[in-house]
C-alpha positions as CSV (number, residue, x, y, z in Angstrom):
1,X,63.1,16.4,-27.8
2,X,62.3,14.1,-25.0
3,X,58.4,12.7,-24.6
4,X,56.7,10.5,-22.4
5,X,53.9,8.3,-23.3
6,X,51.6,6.8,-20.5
7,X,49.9,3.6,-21.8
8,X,48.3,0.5,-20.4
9,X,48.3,-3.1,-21.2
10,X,44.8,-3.5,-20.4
11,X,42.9,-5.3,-23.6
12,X,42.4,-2.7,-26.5
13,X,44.9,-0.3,-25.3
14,X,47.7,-3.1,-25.0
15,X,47.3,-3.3,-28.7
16,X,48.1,0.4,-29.1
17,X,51.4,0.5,-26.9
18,X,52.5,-2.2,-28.9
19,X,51.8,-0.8,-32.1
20,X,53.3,2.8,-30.8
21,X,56.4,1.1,-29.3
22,X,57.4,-1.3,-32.7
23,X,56.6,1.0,-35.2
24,X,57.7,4.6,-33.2
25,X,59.1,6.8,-36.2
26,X,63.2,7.1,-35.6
27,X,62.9,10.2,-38.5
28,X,61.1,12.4,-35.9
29,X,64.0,13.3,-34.1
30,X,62.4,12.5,-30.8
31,X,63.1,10.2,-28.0
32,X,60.2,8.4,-26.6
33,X,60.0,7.0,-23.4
34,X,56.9,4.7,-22.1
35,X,55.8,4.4,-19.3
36,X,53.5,1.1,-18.7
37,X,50.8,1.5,-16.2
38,X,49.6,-3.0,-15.3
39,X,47.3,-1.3,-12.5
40,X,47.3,-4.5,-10.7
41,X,50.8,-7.3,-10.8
42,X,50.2,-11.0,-9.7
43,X,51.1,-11.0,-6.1
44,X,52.2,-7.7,-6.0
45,X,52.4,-6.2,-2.1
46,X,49.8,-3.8,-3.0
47,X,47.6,-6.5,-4.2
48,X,47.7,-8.2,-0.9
49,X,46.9,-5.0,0.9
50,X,44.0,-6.6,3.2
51,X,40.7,-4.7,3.3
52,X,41.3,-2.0,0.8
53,X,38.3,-2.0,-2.2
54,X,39.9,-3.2,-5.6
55,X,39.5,-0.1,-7.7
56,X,41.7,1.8,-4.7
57,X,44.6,-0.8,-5.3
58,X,44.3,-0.7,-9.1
59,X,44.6,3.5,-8.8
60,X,47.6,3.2,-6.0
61,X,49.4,0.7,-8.5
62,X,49.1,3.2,-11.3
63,X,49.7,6.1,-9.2
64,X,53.0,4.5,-8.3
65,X,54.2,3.3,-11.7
66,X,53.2,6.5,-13.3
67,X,55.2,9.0,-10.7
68,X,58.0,6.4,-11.0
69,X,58.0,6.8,-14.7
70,X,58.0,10.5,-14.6
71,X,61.3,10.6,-12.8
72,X,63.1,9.8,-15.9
73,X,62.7,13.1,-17.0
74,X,61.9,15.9,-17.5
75,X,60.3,15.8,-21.0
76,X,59.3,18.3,-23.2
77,X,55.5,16.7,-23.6
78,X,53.5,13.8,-22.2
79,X,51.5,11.8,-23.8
80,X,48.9,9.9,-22.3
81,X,46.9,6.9,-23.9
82,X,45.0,6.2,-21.0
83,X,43.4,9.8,-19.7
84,X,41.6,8.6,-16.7
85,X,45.0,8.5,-15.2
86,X,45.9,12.3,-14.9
87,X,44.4,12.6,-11.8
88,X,46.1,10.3,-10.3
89,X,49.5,13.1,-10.7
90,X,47.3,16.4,-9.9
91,X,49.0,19.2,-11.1
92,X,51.0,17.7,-13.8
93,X,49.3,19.3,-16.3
94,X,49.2,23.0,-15.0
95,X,53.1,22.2,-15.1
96,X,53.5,20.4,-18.3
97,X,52.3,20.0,-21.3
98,X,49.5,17.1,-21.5
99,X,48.1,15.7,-24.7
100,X,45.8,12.6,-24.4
101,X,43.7,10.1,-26.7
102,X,40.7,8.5,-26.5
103,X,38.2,6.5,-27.6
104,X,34.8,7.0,-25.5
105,X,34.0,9.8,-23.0
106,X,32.3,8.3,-19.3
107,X,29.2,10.0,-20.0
108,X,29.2,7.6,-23.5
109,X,30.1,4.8,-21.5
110,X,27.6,5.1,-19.1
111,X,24.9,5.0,-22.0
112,X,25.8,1.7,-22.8
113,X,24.5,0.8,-19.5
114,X,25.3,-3.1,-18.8
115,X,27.4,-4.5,-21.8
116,X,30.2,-2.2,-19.9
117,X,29.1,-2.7,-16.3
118,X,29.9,1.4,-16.5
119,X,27.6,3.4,-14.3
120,X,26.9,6.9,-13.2
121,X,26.8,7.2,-9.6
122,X,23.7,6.9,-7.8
123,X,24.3,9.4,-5.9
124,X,23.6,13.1,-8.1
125,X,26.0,15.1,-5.8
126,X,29.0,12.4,-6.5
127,X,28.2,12.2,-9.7
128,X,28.4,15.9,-10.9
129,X,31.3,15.9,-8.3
130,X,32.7,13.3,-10.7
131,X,31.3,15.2,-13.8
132,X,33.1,18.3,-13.2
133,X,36.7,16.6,-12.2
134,X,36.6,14.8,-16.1
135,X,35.5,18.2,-17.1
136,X,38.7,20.5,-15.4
137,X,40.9,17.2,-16.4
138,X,39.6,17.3,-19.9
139,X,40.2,20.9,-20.6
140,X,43.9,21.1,-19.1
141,X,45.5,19.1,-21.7
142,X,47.1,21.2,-24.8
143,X,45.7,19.0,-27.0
144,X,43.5,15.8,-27.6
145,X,43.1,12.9,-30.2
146,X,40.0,11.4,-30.2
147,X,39.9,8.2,-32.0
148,X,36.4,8.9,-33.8
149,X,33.9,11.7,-34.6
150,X,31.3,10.4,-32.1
151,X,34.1,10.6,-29.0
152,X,34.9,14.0,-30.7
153,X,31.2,15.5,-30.4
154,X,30.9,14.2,-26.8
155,X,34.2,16.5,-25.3
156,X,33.0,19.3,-27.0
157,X,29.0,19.1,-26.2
158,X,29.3,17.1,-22.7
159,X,32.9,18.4,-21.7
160,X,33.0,21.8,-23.0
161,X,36.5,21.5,-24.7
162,X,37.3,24.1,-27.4
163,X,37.5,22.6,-30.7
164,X,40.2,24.0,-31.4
165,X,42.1,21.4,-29.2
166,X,40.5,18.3,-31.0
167,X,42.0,16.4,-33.6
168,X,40.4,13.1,-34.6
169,X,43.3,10.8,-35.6
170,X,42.3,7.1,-35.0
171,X,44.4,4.3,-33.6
172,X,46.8,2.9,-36.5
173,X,48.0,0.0,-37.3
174,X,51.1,-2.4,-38.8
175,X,50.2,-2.0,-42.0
176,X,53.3,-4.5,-42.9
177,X,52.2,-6.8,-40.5
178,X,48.1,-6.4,-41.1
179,X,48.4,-7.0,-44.8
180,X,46.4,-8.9,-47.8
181,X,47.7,-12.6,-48.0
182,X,50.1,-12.4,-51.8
183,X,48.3,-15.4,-53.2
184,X,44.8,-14.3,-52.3
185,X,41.7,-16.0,-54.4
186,X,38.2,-15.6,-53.8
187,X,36.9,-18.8,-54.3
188,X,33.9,-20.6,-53.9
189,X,34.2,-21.4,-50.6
190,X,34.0,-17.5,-48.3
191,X,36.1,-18.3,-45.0
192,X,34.7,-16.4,-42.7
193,X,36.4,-14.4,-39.3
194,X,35.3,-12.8,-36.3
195,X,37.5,-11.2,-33.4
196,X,36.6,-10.6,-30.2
197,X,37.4,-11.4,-26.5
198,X,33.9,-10.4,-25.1
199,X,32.2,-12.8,-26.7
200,X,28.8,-12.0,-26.1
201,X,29.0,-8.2,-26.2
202,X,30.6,-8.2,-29.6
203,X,27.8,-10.1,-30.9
204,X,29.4,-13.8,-31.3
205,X,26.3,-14.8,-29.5
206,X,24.1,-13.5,-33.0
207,X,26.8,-14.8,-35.5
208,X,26.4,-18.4,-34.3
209,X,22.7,-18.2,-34.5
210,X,23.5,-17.1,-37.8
211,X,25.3,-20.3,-38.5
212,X,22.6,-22.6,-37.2
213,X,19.9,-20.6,-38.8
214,X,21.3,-19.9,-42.1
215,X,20.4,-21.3,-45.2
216,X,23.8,-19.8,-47.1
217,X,26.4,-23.1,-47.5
218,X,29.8,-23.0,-48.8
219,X,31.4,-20.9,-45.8
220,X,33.5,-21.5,-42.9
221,X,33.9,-19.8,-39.9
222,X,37.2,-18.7,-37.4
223,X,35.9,-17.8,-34.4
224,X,39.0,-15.6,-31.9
225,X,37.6,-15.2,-28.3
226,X,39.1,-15.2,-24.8
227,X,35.8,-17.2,-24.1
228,X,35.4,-21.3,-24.7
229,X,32.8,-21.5,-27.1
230,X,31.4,-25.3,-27.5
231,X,30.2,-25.8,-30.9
232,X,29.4,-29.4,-33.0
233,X,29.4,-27.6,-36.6
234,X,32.3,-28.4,-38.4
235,X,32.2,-25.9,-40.8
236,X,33.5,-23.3,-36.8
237,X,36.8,-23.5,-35.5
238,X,37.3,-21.6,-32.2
239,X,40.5,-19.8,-31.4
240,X,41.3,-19.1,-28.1
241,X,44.5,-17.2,-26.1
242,X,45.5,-15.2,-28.9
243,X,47.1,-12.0,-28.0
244,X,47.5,-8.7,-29.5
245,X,49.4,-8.8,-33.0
246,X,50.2,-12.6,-32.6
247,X,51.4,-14.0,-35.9
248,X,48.5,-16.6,-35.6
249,X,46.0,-14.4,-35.5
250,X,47.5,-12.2,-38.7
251,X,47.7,-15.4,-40.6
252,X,43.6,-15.7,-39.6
253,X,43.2,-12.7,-41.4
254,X,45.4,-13.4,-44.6
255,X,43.5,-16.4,-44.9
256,X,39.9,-15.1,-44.7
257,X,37.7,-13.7,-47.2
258,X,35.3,-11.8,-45.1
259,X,35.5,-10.2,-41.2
260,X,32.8,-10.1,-39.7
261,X,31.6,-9.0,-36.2
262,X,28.2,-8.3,-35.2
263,X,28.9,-6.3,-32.0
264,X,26.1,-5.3,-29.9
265,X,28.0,-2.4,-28.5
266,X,31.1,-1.1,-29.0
267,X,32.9,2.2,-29.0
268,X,35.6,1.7,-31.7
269,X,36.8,-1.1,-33.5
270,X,40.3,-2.2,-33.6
271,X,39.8,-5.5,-35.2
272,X,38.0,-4.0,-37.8
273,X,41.0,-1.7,-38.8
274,X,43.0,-5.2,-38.4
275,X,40.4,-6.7,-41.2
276,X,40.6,-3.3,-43.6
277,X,44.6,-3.5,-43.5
278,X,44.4,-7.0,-44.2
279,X,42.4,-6.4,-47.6
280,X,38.9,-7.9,-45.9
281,X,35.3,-6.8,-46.5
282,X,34.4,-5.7,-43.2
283,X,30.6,-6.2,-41.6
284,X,30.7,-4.1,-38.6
285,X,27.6,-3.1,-36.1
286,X,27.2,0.6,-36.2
287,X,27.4,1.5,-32.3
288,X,29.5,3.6,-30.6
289,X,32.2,5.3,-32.7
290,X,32.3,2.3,-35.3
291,X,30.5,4.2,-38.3
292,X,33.9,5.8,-39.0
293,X,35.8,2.7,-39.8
294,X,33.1,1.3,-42.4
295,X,32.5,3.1,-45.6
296,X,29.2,1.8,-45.9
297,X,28.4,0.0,-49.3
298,X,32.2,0.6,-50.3
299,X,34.8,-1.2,-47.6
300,X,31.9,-3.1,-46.3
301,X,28.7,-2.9,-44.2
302,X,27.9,-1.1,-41.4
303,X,24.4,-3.1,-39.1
304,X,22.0,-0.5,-38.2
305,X,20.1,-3.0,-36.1
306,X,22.3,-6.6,-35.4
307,X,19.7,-9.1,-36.4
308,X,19.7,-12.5,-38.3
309,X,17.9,-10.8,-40.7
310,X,20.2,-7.7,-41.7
311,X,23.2,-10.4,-40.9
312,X,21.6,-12.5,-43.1
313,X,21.5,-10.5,-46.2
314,X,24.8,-9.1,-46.0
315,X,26.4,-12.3,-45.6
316,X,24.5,-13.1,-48.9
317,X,25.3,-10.5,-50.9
318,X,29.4,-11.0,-50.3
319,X,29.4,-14.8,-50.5
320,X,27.6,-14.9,-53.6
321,X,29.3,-12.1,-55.7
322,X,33.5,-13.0,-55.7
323,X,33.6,-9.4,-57.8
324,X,32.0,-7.3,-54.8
325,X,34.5,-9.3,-52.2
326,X,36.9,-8.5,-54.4
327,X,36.3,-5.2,-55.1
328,X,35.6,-4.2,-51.3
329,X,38.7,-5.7,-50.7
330,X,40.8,-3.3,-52.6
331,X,38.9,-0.6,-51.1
332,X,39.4,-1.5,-47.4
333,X,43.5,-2.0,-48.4
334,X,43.4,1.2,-49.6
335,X,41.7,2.9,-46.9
336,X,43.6,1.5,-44.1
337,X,46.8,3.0,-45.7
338,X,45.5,6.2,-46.1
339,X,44.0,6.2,-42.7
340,X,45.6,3.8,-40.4
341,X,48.7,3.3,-40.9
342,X,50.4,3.8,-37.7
343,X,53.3,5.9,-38.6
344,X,51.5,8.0,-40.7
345,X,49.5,8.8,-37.6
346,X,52.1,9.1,-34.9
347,X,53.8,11.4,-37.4
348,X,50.4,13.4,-37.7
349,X,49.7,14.0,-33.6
350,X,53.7,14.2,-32.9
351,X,53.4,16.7,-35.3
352,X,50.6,18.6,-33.6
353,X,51.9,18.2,-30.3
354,X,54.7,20.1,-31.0
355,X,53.8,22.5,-32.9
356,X,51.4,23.8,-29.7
357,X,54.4,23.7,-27.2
């Protein structure tokens, strides 16, 4: 059985190509071949297209790499990690059979207004134009694997897509590379980590108001952001240029104690999987579809409403009680490998895939 499998190395979905192409199961008896959409190459020709609007040279680059891809079949099933793409191939999907993932719907993205700079169009007629072309792209593929219940809900109320094509299956990860640090003590001292490249929208703006603010001491902070971040306390060390599944940035998670990332919107939470494989009490905003990574009270805590105050008493409850760190610790280990570990999830939509072709 031959499959392709459409992914991007745009941030977020980078990190699940890599973690589908290192860790592909050999025992499924199925040849994968990826095809990497960039959308837009440093000097490329069709970046120096003069006049054309951005967006219409990101979707020719894609267009291109994607058809050029393709050629190297034909494949029993395609896979595609990045769904916006399919119309960018129109009629692929009448012809072959289509299976995508995802982990937000437009019509979700738009309600998160500015911290995406997503927007309906202001024109109604474009819009349901638009609307309608997600909807017929949505309902062609054979099946799809939304990464959360919340994406889940949307395809079937704002999509119309049967629910008999819906699987949630979220994004996995390494589990041998995201793993709990051998020699492990919770000491006094609670080192403290937060991930995120959009600094502001994943709430790093709250957690160092929380540092300043705070009257909670013996606790350091690791702060991993695309952004430079100018900070006088000692107790905060700033990371920067860290990419996907770096060793560095592993090692940051072996050596904290507690993640924790405030996020003011977000519509899943990779990191946070990252921080549960690792064995870490995770604090985690609930927004978007991030109430299914948390076990609230169990593998961590999940933020109704970001605010020094809830951060503030979370924070206080783990870095004051080594037994609950510890004991959410386990828990999160445990929960990643029975929910995220990234073979055991190719296996499961492989698995389903197949079975409906």
């Amino acid at each position: 059985m031959k499959l392709a499998l459409i992914m991007s190395d745009e941030v977020g979905l980078r990190t699940q190509f890599l973690n589908w192409k290192n860790n592909f199961p050999k025992d499924l008896g199925i040849e994968p071949h990826f095809i990497m959409i960039s959308f837009r190459k440093p000097n490329g020709w069709i970046e120096q297209l003069p006049g054309l609007p951005e967006f219409v040279k990101t979707r020719i680059r894609a267009a291109i790499e994607i058809r050029e891809g393709l050629r190297e079949g034909p494949f029993d099933a395609t896979f595609i990690a990045v769904h916006s793409v399919l119309s960018l191939v129109p009629g692929y999907s009448s012809k072959h059979p289509c299976f995508t993932t995802l982990d937000v719907t437009p019509k979700q993205l738009h309600s998160f207004g500015g911290y995406y700079g997503k927007y309906p169009s202001k024109v109604a007629a474009i819009e349901l134009f638009k609307h309608r072309s997600r909807k017929n792209n949505y309902n062609s593929y054979r099946g799809l694997f939304p990464w959360s219940n919340w994406a889940a809900n949307s395809l079937i109320e704002d999509y119309g897509v049967s629910v008999n094509k819906i699987t949630v299956v979220p994004p996995g990860v390494d589990t041998n590379t995201w793993k709990p640090s051998e020699i492990r003590t919770f000491g006094k001292i609670s080192n403290l980590l937060f991930v995120g490249g959009d600094f502001e929208r994943k709430g790093g703006v709250l957690l160092l108001d929380w540092a300043k603010r705070t009257k909670l001491e013996n606790w350091r902070l690791d702060i991993v952001t695309r952004q430079e971040i100018k900070t006088n306390d000692p107790r905060i060390k700033i990371h920067n240029n860290l990419q996907s599944n770096d060793p560095v940035l592993a090692d940051l998670y072996r050596n904290a104690s507690i993640f924790v990332l405030p996020t003011l919107a977000d519509c899943y939470s990779i990191a946070g999987i990252e921080a549960l494989a690792s064995g870490l009490p995770v604090i985690l905003s609930l927004t978007g579809g991030t109430g299914d990574v948390v076990q609230d009270g169990r593998t961590g805590y999940l933020l109704t409403t970001p605010s020094f105050e809830e951060l503030e008493k979370k924070l206080q409850n783990l870095t004051s009680d080594s037994n609950l760190r510890l004991s959410m610790a386990t828990a999160a280990r445990a929960d990643a490998l029975e929910r995220y570990d990234v073979v055991k999830n190719i296996h499961k939509i492989v698995s389903i895939m197949f079975q409906s072709i």
